[in-house]
RODO-2510 file (C-alpha; in nm, 4 decimals, decimal comma):
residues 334
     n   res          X          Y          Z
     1     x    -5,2359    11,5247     4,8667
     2     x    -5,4906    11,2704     4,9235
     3     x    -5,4578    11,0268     4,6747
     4     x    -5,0826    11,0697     4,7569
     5     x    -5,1519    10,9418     5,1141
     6     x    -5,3527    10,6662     4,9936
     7     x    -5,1172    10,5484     4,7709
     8     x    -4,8232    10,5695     5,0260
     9     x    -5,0961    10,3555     5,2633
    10     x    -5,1198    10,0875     5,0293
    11     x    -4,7424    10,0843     4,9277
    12     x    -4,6662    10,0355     5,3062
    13     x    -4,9554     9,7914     5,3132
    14     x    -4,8072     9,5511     5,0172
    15     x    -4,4306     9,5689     5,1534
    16     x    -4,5704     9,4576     5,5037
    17     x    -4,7157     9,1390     5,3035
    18     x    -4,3987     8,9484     5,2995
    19     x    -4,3260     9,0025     5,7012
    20     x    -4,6793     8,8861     5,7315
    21     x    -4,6500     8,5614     5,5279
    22     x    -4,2942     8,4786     5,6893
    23     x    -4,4693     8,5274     6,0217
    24     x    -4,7472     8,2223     5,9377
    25     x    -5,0395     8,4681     5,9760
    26     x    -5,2564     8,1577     5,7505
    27     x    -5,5603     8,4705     5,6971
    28     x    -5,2966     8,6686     5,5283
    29     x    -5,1005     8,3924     5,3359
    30     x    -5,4515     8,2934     5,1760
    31     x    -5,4756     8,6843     5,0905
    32     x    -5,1839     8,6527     4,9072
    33     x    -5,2354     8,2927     4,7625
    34     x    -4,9529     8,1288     4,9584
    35     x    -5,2253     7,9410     5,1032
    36     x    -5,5343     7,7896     5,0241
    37     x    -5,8522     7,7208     5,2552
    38     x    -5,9271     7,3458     5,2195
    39     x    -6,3008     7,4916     5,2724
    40     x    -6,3287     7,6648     4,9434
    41     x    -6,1380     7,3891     4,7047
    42     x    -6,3261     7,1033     4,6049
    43     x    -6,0633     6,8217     4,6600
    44     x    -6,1963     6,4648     4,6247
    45     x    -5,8922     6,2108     4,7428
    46     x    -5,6103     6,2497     4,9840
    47     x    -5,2786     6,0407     5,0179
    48     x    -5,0250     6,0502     5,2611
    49     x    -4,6994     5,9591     5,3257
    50     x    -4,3114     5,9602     5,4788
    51     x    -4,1242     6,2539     5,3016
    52     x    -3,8143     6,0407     5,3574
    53     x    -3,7504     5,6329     5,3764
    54     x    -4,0516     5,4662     5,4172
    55     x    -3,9407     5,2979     5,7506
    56     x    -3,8527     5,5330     6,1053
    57     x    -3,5825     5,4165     6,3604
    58     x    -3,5915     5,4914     6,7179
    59     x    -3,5127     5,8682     6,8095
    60     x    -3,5819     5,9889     6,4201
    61     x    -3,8339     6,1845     6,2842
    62     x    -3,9326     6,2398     5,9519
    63     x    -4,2185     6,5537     5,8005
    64     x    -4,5257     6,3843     5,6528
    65     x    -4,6775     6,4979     5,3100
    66     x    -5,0070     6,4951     5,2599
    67     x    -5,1419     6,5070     4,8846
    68     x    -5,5021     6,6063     4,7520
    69     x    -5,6571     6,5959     4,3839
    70     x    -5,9688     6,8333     4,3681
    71     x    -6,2718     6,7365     4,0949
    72     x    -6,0681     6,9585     3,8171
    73     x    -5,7386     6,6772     3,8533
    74     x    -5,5048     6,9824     4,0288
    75     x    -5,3001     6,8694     4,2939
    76     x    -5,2210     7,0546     4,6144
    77     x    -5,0065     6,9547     4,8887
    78     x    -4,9604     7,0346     5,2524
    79     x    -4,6831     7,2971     5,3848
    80     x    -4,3610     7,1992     5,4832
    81     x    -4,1929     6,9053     5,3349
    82     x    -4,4595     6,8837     5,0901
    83     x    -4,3881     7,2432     4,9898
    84     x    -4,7699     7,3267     4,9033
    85     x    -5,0300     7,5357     5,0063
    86     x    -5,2352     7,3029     5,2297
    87     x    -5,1898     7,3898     5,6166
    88     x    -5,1458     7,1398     5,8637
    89     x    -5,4366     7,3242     6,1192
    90     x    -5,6564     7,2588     5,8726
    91     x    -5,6469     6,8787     5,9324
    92     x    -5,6649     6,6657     6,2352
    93     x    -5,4200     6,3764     6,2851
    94     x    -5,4097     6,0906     6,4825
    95     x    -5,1326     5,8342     6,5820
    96     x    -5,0769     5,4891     6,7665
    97     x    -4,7147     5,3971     6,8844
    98     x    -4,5476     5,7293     6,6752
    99     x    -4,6530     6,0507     6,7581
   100     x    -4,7615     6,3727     6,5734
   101     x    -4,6882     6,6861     6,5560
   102     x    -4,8871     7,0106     6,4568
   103     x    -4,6246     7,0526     6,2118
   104     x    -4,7126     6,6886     6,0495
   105     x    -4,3211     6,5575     6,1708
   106     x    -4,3810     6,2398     6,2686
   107     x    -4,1810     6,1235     6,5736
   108     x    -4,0364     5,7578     6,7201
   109     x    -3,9234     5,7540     7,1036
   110     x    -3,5928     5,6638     7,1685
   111     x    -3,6788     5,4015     7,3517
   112     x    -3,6810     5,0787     7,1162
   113     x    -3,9175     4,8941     7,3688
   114     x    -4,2000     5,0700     7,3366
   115     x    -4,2029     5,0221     6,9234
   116     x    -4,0119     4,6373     6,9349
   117     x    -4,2521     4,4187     6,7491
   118     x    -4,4986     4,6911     6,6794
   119     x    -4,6118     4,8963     6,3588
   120     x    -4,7000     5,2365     6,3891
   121     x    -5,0455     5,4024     6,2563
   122     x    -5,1267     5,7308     6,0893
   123     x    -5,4715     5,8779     6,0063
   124     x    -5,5082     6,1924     5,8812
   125     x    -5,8698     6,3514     5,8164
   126     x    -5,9833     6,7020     5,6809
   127     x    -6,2846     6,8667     5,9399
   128     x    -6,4078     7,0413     5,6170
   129     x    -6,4441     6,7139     5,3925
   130     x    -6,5792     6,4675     5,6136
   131     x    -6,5308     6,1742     5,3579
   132     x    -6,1722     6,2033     5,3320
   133     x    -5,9409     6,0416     5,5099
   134     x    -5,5804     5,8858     5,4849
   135     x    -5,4640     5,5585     5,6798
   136     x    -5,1171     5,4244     5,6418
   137     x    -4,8508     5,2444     5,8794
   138     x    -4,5247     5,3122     5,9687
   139     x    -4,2782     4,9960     5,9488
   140     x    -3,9724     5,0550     6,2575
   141     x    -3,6191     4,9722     6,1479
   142     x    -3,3246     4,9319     6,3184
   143     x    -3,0697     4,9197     6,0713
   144     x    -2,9120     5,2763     6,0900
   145     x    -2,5613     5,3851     6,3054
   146     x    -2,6765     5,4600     6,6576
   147     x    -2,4830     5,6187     6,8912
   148     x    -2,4743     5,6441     7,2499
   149     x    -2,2858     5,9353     7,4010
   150     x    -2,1130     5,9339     7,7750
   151     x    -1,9029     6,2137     7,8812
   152     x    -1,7401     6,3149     8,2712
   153     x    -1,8490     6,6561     8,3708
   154     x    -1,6891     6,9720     8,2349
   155     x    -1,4393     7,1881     8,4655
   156     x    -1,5675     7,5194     8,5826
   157     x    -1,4419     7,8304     8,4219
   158     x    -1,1622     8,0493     8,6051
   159     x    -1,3184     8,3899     8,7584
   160     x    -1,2296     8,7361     8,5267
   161     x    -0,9596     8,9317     8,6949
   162     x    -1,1337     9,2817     8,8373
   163     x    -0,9832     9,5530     8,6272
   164     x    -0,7806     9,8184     8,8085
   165     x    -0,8550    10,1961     8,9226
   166     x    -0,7841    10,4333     8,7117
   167     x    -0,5371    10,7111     8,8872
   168     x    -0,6668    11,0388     9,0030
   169     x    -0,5898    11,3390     8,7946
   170     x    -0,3272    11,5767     8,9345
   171     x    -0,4175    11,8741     9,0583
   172     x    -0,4329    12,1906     8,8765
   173     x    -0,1630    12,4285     8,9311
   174     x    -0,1377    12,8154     8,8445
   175     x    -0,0664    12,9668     8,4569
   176     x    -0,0401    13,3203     8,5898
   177     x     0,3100    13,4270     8,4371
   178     x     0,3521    13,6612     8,7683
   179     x     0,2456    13,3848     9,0348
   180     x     0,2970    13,0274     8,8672
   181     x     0,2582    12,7374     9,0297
   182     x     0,3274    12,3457     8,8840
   183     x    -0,0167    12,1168     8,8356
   184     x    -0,0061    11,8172     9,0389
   185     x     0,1219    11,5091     8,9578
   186     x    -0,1820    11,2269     8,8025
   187     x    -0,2070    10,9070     9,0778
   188     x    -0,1279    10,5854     8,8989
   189     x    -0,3833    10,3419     8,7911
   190     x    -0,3563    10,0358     8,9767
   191     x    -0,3308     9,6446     8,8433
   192     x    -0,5885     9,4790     8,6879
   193     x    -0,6015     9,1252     8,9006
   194     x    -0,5294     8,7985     8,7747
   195     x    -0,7940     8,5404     8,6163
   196     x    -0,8470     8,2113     8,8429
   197     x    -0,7407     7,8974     8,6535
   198     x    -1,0212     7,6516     8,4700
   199     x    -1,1331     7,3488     8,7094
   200     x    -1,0109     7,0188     8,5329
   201     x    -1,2728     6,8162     8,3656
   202     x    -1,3738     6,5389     8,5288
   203     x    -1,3530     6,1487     8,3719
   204     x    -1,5450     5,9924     8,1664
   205     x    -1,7595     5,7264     8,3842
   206     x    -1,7265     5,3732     8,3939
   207     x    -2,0178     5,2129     8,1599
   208     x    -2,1266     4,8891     8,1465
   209     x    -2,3121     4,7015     7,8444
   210     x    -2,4979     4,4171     7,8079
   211     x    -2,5383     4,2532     7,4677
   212     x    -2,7967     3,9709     7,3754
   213     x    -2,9487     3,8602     7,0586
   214     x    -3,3275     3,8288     6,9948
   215     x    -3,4158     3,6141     6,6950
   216     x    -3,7823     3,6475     6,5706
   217     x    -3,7713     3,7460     6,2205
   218     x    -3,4752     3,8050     6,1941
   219     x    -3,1595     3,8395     6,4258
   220     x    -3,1235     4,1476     6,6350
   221     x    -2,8612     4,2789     6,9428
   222     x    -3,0691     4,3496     7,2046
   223     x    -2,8632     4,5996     7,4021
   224     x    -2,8608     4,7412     7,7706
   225     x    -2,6147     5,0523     7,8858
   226     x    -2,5517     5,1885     8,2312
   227     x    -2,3959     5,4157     8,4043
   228     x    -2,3418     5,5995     8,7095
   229     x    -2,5927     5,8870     8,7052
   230     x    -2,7082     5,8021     8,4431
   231     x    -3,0216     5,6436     8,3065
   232     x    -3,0792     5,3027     8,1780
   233     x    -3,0239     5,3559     7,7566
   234     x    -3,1693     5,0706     7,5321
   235     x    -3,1345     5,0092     7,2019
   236     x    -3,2106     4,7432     6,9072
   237     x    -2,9340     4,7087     6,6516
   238     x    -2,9922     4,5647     6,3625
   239     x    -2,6631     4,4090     6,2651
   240     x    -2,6951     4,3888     5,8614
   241     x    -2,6335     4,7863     5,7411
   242     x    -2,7030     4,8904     6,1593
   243     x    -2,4524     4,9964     6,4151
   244     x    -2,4202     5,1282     6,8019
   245     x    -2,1506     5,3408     6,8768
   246     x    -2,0367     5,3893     7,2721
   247     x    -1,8658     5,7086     7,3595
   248     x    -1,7116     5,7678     7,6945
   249     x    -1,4927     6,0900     7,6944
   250     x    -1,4133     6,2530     7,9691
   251     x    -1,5298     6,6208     8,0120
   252     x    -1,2937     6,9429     7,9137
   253     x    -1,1112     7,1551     8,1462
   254     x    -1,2748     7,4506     8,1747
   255     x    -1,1344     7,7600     8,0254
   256     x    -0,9246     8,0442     8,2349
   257     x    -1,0168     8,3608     8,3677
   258     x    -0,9132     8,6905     8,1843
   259     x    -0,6958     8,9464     8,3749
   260     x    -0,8152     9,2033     8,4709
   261     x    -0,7154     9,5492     8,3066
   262     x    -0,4724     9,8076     8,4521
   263     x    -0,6597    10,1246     8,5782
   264     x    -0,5252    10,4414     8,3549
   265     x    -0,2646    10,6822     8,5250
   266     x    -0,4561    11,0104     8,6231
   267     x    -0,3540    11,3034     8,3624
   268     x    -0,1383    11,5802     8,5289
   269     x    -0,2254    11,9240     8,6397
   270     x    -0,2532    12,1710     8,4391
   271     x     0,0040    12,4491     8,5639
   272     x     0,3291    12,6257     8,4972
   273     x     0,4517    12,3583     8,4344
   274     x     0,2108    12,0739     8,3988
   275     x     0,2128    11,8235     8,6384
   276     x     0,2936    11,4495     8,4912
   277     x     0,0653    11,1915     8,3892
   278     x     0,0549    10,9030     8,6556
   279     x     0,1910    10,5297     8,4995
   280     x    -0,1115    10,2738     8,4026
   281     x    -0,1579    10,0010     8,6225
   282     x    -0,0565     9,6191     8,4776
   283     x    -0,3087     9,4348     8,2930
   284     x    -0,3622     9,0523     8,5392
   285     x    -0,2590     8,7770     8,3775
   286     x    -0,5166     8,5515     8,2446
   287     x    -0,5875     8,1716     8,4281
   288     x    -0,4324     7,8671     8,2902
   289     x    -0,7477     7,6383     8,1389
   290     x    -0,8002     7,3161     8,3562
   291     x    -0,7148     7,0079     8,2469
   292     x    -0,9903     6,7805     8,0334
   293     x    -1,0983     6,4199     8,2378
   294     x    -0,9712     6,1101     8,1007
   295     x    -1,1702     5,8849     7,8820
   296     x    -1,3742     5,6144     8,0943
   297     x    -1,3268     5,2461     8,0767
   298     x    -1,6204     5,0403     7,8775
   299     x    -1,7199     4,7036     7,9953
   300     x    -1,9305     4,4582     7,7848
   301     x    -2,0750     4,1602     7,8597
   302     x    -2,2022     3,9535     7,5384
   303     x    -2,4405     3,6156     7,5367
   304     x    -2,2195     3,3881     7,3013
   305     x    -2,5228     3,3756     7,0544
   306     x    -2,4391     3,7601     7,0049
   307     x    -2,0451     3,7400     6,9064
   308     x    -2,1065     3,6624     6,5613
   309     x    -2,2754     3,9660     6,5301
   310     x    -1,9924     4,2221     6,7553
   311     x    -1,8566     4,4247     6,4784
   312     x    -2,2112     4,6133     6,4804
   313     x    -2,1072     4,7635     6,8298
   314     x    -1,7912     5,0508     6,7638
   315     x    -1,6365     5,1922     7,1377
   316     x    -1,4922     5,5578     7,1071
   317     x    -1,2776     5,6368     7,4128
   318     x    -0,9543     5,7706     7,3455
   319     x    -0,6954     5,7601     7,5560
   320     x    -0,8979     5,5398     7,7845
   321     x    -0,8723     5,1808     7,8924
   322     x    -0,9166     4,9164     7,6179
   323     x    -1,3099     4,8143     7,5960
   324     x    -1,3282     4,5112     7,7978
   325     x    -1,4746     4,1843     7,6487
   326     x    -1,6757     3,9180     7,8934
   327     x    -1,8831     3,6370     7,7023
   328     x    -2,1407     3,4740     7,9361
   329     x    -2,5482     3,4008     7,9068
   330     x    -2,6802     3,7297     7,8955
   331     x    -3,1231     3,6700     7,9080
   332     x    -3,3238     3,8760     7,6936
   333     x    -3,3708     4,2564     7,8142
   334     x    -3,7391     4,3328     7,7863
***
């Protein structure tokens, strides 16, 4: 009995393995040599890099993968991307311009003027091997399809219907054959009430662009989008292979209300004879879905340096207003 307890013990103990190594418990991965402690392998070099293109656009981010050769030539990689047994809490990062996660993702802001003209910086070092360490830049690129999304606000939804009583059960009535007496008739279940309709969607709102071009290396749409209630969106569109798309849709109607259901007749009395069931009540009838806003007009004013270079900016408003064109001196916008 014993050793049958023990061995149940450890049979529970090796199926909870997997839960603990999908968890990220690192103590137990390096039990079960998912994981290794940089401490314990002798790993001379490290190299780092991008898992993806070598360049990162404003708003992306892209996994890093670090790689390590220890004194007998094997090579282990970090977690993640790099699909290896290293773990990022193991090493300490540091970043100028892009930030860092403790996942190792590297990240790029949005905003294109706080990485216009700059490169960003990586180091990566490992607390347990003070001699290594990994330094490498990130180049910024701006030729990939950015899009900028505007939508009105979306209608309410309609109220559910309250669902109707059900009907009281009849009263129960006498089955003596020498003194009978009918059950009582079951109360009908009343109406379930109607859904309210969906508020309409509002429109899309007006938005406004302003398009320059920056020539330092090489030529570049500076671009500047606003919008009521909205705040001011920037982007850096590199015209050869980039692109800026403008949406301005207006929101969706919002969806009905359900009727309610109809409350159940009551059941009749039992008795001599029974009494009848009462009717069910009518189910409501359900709300009509609002209408969805109309697309909103786009207005864009270009520098005439920039109209060689117009086909890089795409306007998605259907239904809407035409995009409106306006070429006059537009002065850098940062």
């Amino acid at each position: 009995m014993i050793a049958s307890a023990r061995f149940l013990r450890t049979l529970s103990f090796f199926a909870f393995l997997p839960i603990l190594a999908f968890t990220g418990c690192g103590s137990i991965q390096v039990l079960i040599g998912t994981k290794v402690h940089l401490a314990k392998t002798p790993v001379t070099t490290i190299e780092a890099q991008l898992s993806g293109d070598p360049g990162l656009a404003p708003g992306q981010k892209e996994p890093l993968i670090a790689s390590f050769t220890a004194s007998d030539n094997k090579i282990y990689t970090t977690e993640g991307a790099g699909k290896g047994k290293i773990m990022w809490s193991e090493l300490t990062t540091t970043a100028t311009v892009v930030t860092i996660n403790k996942k190792g993702v590297v990240s790029l802001a949005r905003d294109p003027r706080l990485s216009d003209g700059k490169t960003g910086h990586v180091t990566i070092t490992v607390p347990t091997h003070p001699g290594l360490r990994a330094d490498f830049d990130i180049a910024f690129r701006y030729d990939v399809p950015f899009i900028s999304n505007y939508a009105g606000a979306d209608g309410s939804n309609g109220i559910n219907g309250s669902n109707g009583t059900d009907g009281s059960s009849g009263s129960i009535g006498s089955m003596d054959p020498n003194n009978p007496s009918a059950g009582g008739n079951g109360g009908d279940g009343t109406s379930g009430g109607d859904g309210s309709n969906g508020g309409d969607g509002s429109d899309g709102p007006p938005v406004q662009v302003f398009v320059t071009l920056r020539t330092v290396e090489r030529p570049l749409l500076q671009v500047g989008i606003t919008a009521p209630a909205h705040k001011e969106r920037f982007y850096l569109v590199d015209p050869q292979g980039g692109s800026l798309t403008i949406s301005d849709v207006g929101g969706s109607g919002g969806r009905g209300g359900s009727g309610g259901k109809g409350g159940r007749g009551g059941s009749g009395g039992i008795g001599q004879p029974n009494g009848m069931d009462g009717h069910s009540g009518l189910d409501g009838h359900d709300g009509m879905s609002g209408s969805d806003g109309r697309a909103g007009p786009i207005s864009v004013t270009y520098d005439p340096q920039a109209k060689p270079y117009l086909n890089a900016l795409k306007f998605k408003n259907p239904g809407g207003p035409a995009p409106q064109m306006h070429q006059a001196p537009v002065a850098p916008l940062w």
